[in-house]
N, C-alpha and C positions, 0 to 999 in steps of 0.2 A: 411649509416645511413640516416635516413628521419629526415629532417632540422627541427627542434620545438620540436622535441619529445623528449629532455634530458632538463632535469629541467635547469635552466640560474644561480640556483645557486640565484633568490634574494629571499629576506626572505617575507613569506606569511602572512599579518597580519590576525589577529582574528577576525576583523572586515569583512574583506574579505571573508573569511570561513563562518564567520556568515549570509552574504546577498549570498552566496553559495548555502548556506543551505534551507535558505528561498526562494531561488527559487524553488530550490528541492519540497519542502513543498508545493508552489501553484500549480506545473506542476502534482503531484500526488496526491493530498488529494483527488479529485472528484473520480480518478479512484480509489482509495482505497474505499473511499463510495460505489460505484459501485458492486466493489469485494465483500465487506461486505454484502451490498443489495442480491444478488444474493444468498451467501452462506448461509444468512438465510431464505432464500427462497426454496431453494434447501433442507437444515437440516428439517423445518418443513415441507417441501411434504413428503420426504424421511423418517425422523423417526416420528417425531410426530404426526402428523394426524395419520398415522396406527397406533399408540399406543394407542393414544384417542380415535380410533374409537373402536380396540381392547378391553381396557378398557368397555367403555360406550355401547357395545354390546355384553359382556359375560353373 
């Protein structure tokens, strides 16, 4: 067995969990903007301008 890796058995406050979580929350939120940025950037090359352009020169 690798030594730390079986819970100790003490109890986890919700306090705890909560500044857990909020780290979580500042280590990703940019790359999630990121993520976001890109895929609509991506959706309007990809569908929308052809559709507009489609559209506005039939």
């Amino acid at each position: 067995m690798i030594p730390g890796s079986l819970d100790t058995g003490e109890p986890r406050s919700v306090w705890c969990a909560f500044r857990a979580f909020r780290g979580w929350i500042k280590r990703y939120f940019w790359l999630w903007i990121a993520y976001q940025t890109i895929k609509g950037i991506a959706t309007t090359t990809v569908i929308w301008a052809p559709l507009v352009y489609m559209y506005l020169h039939n």
